[in-house]
NUDO-880089 format. One record per residue: residue in one letter; z, y negated, x of N, C-alpha, C in turn; chain. Coordinates in steps of 0.2 Angstrom, whole numbers. Layout:
REM NUDO-880089
<node "a", <Z, Y, X>, <Z, Y, X>, <Z, Y, X>, "A">
...
//
This chain:
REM NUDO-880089
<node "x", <582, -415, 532>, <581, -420, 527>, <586, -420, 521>, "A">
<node "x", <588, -425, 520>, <593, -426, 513>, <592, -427, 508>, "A">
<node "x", <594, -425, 503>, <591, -423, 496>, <587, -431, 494>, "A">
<node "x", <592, -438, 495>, <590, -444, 493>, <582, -446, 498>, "A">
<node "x", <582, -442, 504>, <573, -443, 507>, <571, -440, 505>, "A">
<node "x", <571, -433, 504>, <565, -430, 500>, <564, -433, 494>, "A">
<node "x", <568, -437, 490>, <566, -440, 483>, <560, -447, 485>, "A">
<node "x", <563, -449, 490>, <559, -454, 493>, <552, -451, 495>, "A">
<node "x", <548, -446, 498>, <544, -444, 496>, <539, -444, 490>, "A">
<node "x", <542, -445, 485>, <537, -442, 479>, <536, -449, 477>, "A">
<node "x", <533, -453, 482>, <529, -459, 479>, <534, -465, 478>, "A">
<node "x", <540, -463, 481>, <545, -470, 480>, <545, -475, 486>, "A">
<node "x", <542, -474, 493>, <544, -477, 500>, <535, -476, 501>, "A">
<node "x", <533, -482, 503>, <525, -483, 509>, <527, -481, 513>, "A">
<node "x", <526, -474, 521>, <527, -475, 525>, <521, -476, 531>, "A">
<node "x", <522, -479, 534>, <515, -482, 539>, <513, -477, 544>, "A">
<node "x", <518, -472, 546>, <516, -468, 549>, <514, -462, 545>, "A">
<node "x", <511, -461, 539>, <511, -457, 538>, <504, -456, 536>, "A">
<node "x", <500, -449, 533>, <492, -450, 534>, <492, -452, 528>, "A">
<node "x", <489, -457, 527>, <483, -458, 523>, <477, -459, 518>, "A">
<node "x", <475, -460, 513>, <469, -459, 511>, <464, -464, 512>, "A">
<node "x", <466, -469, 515>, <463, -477, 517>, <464, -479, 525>, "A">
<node "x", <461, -483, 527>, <462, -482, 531>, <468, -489, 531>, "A">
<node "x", <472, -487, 537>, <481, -491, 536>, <480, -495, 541>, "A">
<node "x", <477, -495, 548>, <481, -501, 554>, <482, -508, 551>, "A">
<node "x", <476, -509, 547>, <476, -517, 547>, <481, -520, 541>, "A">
<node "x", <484, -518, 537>, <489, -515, 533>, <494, -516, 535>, "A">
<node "x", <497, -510, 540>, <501, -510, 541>, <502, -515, 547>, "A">
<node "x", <500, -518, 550>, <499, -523, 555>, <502, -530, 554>, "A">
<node "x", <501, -530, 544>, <501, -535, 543>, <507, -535, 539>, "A">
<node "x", <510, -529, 536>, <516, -527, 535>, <523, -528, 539>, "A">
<node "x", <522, -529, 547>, <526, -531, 552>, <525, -537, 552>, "A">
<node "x", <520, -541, 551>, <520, -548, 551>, <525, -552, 545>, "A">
<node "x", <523, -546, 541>, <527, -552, 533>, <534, -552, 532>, "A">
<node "x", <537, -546, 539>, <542, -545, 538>, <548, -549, 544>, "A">
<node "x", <543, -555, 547>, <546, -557, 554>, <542, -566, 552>, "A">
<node "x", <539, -566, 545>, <537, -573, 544>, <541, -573, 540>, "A">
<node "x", <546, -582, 544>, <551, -583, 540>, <551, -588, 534>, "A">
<node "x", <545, -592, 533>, <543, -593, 526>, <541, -589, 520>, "A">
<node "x", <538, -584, 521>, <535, -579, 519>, <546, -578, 516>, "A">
<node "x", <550, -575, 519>, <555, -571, 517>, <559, -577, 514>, "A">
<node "x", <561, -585, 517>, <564, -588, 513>, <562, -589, 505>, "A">
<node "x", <556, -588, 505>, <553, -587, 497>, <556, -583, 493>, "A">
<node "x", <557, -577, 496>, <557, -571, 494>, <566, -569, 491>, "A">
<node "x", <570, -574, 496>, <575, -576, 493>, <575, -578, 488>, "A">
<node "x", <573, -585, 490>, <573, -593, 485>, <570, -590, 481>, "A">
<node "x", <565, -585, 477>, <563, -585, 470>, <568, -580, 466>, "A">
<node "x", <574, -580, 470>, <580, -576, 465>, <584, -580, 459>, "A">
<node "x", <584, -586, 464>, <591, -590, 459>, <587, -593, 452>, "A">
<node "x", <581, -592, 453>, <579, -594, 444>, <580, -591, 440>, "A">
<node "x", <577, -584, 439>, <578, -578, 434>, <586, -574, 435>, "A">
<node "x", <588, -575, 441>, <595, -571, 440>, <603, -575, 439>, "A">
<node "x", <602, -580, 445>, <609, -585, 443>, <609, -588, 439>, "A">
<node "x", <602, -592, 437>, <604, -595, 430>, <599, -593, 426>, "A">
<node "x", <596, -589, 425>, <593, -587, 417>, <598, -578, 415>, "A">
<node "x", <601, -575, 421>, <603, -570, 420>, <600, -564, 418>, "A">
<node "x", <595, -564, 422>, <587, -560, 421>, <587, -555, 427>, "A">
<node "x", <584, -548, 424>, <582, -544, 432>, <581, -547, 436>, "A">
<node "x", <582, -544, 443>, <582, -544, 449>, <574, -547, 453>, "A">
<node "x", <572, -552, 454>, <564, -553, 455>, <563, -556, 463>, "A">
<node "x", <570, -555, 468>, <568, -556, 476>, <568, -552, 479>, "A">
<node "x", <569, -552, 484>, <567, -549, 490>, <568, -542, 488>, "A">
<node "x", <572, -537, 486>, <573, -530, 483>, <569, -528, 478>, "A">
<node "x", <566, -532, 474>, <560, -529, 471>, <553, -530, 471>, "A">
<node "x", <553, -536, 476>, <547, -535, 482>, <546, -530, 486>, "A">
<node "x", <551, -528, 487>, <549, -521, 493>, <549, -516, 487>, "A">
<node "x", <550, -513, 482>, <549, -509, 479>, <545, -510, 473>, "A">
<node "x", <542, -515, 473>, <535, -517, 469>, <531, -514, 474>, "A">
<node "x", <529, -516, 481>, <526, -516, 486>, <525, -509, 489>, "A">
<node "x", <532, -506, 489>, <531, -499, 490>, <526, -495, 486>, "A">
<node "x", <529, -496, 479>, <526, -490, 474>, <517, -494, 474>, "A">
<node "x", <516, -500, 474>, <509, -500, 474>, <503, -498, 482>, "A">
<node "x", <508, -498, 486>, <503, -494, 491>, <503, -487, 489>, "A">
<node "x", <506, -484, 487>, <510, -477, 485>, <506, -475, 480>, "A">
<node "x", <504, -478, 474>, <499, -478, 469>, <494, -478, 470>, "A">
<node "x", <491, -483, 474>, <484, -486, 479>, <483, -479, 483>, "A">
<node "x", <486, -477, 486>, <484, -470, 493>, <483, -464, 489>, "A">
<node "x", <488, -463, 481>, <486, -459, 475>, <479, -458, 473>, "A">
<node "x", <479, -463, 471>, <472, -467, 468>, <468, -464, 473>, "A">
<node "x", <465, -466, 478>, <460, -466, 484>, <461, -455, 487>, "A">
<node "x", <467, -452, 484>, <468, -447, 485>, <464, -442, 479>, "A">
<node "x", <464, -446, 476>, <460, -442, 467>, <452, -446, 468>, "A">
<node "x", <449, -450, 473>, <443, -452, 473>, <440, -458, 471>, "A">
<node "x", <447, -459, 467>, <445, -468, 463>, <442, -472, 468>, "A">
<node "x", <436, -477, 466>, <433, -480, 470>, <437, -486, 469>, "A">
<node "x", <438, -490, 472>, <440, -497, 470>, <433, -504, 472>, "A">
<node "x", <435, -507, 465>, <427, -513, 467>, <431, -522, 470>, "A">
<node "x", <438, -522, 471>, <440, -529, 473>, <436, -531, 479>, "A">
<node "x", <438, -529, 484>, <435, -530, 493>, <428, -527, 492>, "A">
<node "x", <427, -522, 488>, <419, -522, 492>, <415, -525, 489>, "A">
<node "x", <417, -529, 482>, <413, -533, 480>, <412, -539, 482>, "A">
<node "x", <416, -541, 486>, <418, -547, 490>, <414, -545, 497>, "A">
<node "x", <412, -542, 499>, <409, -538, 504>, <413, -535, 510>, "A">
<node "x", <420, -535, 507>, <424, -537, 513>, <425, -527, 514>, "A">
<node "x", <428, -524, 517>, <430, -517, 522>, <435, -515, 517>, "A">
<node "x", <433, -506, 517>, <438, -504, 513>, <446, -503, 516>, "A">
<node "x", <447, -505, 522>, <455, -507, 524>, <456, -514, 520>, "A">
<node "x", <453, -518, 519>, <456, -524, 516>, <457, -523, 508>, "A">
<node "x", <454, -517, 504>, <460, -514, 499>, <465, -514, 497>, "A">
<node "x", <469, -511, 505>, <475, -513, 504>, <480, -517, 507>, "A">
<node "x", <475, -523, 510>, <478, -528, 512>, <480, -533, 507>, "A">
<node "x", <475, -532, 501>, <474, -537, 495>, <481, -533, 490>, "A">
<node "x", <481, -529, 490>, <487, -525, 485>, <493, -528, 489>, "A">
<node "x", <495, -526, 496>, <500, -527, 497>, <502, -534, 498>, "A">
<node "x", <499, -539, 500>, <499, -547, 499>, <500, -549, 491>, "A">
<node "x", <498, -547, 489>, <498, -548, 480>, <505, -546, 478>, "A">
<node "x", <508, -539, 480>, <513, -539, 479>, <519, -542, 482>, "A">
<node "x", <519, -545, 487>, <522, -548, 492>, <522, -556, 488>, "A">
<node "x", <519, -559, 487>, <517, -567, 482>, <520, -565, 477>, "A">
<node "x", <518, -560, 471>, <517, -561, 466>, <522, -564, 461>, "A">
<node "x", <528, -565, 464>, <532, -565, 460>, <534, -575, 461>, "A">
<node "x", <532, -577, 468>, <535, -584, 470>, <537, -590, 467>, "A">
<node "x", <532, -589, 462>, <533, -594, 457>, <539, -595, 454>, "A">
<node "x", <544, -591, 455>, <550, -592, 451>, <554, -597, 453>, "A">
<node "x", <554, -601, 461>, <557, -604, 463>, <556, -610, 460>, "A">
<node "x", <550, -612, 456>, <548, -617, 450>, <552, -616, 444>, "A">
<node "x", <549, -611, 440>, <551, -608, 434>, <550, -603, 435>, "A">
<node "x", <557, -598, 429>, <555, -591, 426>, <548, -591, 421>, "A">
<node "x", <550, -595, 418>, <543, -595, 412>, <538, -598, 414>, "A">
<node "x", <531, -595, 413>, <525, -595, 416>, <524, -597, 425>, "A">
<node "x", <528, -589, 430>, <531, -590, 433>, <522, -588, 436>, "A">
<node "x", <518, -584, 433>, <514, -583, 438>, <508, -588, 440>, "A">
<node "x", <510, -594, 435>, <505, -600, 437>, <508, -604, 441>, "A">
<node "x", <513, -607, 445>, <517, -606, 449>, <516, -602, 456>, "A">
<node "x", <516, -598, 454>, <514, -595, 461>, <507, -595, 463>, "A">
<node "x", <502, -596, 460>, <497, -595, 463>, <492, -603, 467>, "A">
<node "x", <497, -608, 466>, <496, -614, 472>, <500, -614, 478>, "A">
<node "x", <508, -610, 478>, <512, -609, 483>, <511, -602, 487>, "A">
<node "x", <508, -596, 483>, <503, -592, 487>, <497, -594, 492>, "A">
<node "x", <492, -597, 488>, <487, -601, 492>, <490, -605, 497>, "A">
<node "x", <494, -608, 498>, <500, -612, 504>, <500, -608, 509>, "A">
<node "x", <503, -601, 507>, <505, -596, 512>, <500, -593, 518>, "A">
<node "x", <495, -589, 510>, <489, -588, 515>, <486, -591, 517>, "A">
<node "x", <487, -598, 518>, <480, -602, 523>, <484, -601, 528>, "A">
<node "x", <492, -601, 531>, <494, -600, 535>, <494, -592, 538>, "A">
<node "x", <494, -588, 535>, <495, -580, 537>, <487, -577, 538>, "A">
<node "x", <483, -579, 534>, <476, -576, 537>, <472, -576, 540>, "A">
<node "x", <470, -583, 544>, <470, -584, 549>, <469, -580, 556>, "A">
<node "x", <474, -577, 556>, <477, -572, 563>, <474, -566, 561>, "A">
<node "x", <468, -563, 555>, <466, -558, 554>, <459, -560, 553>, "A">
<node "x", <458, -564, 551>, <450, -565, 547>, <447, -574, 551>, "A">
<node "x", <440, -571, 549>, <436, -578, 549>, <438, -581, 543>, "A">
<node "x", <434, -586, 545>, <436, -593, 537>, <432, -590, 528>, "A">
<node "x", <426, -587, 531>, <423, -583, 524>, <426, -577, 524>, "A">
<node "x", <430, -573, 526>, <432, -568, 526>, <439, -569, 522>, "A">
<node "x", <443, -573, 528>, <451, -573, 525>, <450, -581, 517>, "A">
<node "x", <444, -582, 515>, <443, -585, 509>, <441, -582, 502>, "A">
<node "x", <438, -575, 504>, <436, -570, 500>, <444, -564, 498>, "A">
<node "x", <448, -565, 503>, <454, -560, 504>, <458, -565, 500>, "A">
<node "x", <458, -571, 501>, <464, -572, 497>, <461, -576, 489>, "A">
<node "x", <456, -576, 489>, <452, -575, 480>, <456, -569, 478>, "A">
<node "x", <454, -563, 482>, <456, -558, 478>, <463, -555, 476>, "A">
<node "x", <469, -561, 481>, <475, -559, 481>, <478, -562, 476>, "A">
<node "x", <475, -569, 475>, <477, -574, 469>, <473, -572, 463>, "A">
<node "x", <470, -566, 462>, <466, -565, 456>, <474, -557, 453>, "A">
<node "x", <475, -555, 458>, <479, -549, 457>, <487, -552, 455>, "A">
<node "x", <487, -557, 459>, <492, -562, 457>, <494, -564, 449>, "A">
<node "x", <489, -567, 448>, <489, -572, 442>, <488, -567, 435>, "A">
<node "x", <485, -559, 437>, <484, -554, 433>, <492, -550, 431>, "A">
<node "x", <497, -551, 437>, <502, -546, 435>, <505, -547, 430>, "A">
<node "x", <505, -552, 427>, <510, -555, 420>, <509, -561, 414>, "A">
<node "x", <501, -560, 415>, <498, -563, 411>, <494, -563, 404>, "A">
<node "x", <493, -566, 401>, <485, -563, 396>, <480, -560, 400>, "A">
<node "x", <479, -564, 406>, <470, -561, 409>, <470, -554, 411>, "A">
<node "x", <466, -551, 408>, <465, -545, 411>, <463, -545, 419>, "A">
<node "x", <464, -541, 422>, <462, -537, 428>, <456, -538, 430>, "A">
<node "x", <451, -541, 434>, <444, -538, 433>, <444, -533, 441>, "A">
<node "x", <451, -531, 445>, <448, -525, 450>, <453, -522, 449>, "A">
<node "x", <452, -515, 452>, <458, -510, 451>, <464, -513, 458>, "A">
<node "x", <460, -516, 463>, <466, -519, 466>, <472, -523, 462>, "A">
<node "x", <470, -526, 459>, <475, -530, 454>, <478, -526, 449>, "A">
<node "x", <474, -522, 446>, <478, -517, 442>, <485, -512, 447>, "A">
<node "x", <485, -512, 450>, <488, -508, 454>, <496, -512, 455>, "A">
<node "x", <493, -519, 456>, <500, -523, 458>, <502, -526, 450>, "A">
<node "x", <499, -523, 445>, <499, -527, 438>, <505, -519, 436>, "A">
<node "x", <502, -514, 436>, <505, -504, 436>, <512, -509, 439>, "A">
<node "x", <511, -507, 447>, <518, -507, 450>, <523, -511, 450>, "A">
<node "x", <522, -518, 447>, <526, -521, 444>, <531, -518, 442>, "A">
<node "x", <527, -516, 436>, <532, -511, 429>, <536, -506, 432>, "A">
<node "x", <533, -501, 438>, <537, -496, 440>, <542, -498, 444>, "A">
<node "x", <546, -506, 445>, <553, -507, 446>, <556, -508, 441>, "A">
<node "x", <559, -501, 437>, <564, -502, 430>, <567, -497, 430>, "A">
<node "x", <572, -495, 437>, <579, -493, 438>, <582, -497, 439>, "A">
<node "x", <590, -493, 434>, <596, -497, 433>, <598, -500, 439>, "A">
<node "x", <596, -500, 444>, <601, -505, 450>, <597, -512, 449>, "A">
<node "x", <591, -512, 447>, <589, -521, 445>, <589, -523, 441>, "A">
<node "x", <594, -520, 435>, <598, -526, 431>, <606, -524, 432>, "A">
<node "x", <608, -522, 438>, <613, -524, 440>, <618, -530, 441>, "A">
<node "x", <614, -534, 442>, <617, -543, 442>, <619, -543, 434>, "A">
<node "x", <612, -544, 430>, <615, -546, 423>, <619, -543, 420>, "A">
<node "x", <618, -536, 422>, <624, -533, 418>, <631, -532, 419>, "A">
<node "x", <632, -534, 427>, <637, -537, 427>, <641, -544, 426>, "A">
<node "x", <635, -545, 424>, <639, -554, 421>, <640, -553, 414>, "A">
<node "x", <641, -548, 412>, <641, -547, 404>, <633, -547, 399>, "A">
<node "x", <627, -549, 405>, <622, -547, 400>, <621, -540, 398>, "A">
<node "x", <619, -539, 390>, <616, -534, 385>, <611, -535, 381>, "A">
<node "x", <605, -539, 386>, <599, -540, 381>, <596, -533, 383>, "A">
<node "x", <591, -533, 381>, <587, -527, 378>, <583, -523, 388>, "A">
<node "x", <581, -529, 390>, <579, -528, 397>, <583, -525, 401>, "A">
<node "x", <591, -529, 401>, <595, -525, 405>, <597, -519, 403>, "A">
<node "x", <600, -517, 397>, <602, -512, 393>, <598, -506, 393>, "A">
<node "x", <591, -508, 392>, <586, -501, 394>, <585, -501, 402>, "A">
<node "x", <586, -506, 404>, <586, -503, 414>, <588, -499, 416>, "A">
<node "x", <595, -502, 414>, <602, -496, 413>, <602, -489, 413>, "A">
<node "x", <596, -488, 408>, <594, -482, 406>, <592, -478, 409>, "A">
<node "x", <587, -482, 414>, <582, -477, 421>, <586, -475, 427>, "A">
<node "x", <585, -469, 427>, <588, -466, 433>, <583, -467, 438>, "A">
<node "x", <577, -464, 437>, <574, -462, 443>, <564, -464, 443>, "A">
<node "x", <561, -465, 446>, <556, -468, 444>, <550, -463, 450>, "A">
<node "x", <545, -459, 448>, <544, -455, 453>, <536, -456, 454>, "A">
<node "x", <531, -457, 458>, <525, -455, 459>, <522, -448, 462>, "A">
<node "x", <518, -447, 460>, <514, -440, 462>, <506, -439, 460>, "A">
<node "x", <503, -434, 464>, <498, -431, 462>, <500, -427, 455>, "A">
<node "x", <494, -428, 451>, <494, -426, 444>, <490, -421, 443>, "A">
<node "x", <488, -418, 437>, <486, -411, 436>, <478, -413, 434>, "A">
<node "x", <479, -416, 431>, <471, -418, 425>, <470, -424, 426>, "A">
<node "x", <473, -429, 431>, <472, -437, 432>, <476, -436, 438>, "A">
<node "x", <473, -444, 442>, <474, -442, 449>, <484, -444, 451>, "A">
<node "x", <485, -449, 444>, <492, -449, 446>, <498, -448, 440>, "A">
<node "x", <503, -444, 442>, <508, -442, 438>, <514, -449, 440>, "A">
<node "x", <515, -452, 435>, <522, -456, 434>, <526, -453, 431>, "A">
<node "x", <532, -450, 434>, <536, -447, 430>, <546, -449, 429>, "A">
<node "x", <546, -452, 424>, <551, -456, 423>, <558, -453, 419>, "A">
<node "x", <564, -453, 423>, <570, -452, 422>, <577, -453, 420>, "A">
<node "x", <578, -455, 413>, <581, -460, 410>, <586, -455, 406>, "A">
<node "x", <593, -458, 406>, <599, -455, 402>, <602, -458, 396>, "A">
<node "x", <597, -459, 393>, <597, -462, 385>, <592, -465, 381>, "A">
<node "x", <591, -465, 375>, <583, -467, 372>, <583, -475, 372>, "A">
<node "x", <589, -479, 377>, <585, -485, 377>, <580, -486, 385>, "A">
<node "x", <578, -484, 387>, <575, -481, 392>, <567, -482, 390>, "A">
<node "x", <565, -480, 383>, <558, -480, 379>, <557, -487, 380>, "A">
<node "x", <562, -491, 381>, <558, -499, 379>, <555, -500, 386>, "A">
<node "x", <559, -500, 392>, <556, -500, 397>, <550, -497, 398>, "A">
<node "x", <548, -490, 396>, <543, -484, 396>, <534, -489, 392>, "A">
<node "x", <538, -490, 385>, <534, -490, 380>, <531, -498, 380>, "A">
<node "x", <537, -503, 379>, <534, -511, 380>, <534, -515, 384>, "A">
<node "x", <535, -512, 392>, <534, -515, 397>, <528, -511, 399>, "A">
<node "x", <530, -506, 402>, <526, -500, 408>, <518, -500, 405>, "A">
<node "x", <519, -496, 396>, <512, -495, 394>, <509, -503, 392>, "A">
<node "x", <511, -510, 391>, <509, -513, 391>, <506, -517, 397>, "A">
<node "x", <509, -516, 402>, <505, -517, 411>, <500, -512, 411>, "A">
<node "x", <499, -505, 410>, <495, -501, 412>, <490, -502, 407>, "A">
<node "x", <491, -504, 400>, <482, -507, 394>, <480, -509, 399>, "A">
<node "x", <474, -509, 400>, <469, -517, 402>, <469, -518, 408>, "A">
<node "x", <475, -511, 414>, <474, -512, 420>, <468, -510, 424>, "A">
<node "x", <463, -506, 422>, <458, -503, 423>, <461, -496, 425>, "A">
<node "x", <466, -494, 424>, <469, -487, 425>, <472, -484, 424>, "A">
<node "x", <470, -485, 416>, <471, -481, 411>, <471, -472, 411>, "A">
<node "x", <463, -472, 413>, <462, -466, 413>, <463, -461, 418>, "A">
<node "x", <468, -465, 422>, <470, -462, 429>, <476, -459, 431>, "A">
<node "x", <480, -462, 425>, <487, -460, 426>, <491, -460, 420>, "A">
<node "x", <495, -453, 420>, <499, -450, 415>, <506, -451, 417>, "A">
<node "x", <509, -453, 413>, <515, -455, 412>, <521, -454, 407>, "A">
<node "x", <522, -447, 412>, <528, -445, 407>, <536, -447, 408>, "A">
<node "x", <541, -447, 402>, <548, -452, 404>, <552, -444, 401>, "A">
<node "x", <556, -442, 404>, <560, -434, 403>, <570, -439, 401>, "A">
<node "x", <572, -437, 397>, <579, -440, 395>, <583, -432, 399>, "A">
<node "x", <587, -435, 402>, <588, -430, 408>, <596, -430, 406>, "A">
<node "x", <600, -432, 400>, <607, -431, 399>, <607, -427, 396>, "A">
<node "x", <611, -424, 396>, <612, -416, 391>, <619, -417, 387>, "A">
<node "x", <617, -418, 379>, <621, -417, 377>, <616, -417, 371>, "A">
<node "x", <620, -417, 363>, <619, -414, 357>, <616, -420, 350>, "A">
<node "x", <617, -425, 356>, <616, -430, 351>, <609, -433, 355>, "A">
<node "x", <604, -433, 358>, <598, -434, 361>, <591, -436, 355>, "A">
<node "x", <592, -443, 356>, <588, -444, 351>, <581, -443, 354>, "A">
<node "x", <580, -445, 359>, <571, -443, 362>, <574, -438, 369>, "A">
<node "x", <569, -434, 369>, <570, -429, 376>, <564, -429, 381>, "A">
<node "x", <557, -434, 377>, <554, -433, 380>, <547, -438, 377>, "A">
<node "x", <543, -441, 383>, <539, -445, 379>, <535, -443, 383>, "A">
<node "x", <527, -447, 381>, <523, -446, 387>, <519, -452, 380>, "A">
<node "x", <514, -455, 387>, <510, -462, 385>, <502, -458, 391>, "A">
//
């Protein structure tokens, strides 16, 4: 295995074959679905050119869909590996496999709305999501079933980047993993068009973004950045998605300044 797979391991890559804490077929069943429906992936293009071509804004298609998606089933299998019970699906009465059918569709949508506008992009997406799922659910659920699943999926939606709070930890999860796309490769675009706002600048700054089991909480986020603009990232995105996610008390997140030299203004945070 190569030093860049084993790093893939530690919570950065979902992989379907592997075991998990939940149970996975329907999941990943529908994982090969999303990835061969070509309305589903023309979205996932077409919601780029808002935020990147012409606002000049991080990276919000397709490459950080799959790495939204990643890290929140990665989180979710953490999660259900430390015990945490989730209340979205089974309050809806639906099967605890549809847990992570509702995380992983959520992150899959969640961003769609750009293709309208950047600003107030999550309102947006939650009429063009509903479009989709009346199309894609169908082929897995009855009508009270895939009505209940995608409540749940437009409620995780409309929580990733808004005022409302979370009211399940499914959404919390896709609300977290949002935030844990904040490596320098996704403001690549703007920074090479000469942006130096604050977004891009502190992206810059992240090297490495890692999941794991934790010591005293069931998940460790441990984050690796080569300068102290890298905090802003940490401190006024990441901690500001994790308030109010419902999981809080779940996960420890520490950010390590991993450059050696003499002038290191922070070496080391923890939220």
């Amino acid at each position: 295995m190569s030093n860049d797979e084993s790093l893939d391991t530690r919570g950065r890559r979902y992989d379907p074959d592997a075991d998990h804490a939940f149970p996975d077929e329907r999941v990943n069943e529908m994982l090969a679905a999303i990835e061969s429906d070509t309305e589903i992936q023309a979205y996932l293009e077409a919601q780029n050119v808002n935020p990147v071509t012409r606002k000049r804004y991080n990276d919000h298609g397709a490459k950080h869909i799959s790495i939204v998606r990643n890290r929140a089933l990665c989180l979710y299998d953490l999660l259900k590996r430390g015990g945490i019970e989730f209340n979205g699906a089974s309050e809806q009465g639906l099967e605890e496999a549809d847990e992570a059918v509702i995380i992983a569709l959520a992150a899959t949508l969640h961003d769609i709305g750009h293709v309208v506008h950047r600003d107030d992009h999550p309102y947006y997406s939650i009429p063009l999501a509903a479009d989709l799922l009346d199309d894609f659910l169908p082929a897995y659920y009855d009508t009270e079933a895939a009505v209940r699943v995608k409540g749940e999926v437009l409620h995780a939606i409309l929580c990733h980047h808004t005022e409302e709070d979370p009211l399940t930890l499914e959404a919390g999860v896709v609300r977290v993993a949002d935030a844990l796309d904040m490596e320098s490769g996704r403001s690549r675009i703007p920074y090479n068009y000469g942006g130096r706002g604050i977004n891009t600048v502190s992206s810059q700054a992240i090297k490495r973004v890692f999941l794991q089991d934790g010591d005293d909480k069931p998940v460790l986020v441990e984050i690796e950045m080569s300068n102290a603009a890298g905090v802003y990232q940490v401190d006024n995105l990441l901690k500001a998605k994790l308030q109010g996610s419902g999981l809080e008390s779940h996960v420890r997140i520490v950010a390590l300044n991993v450059r050696e030299d003499e002038d290191q203004l922070v070496e080391r945070i923890e939220l």
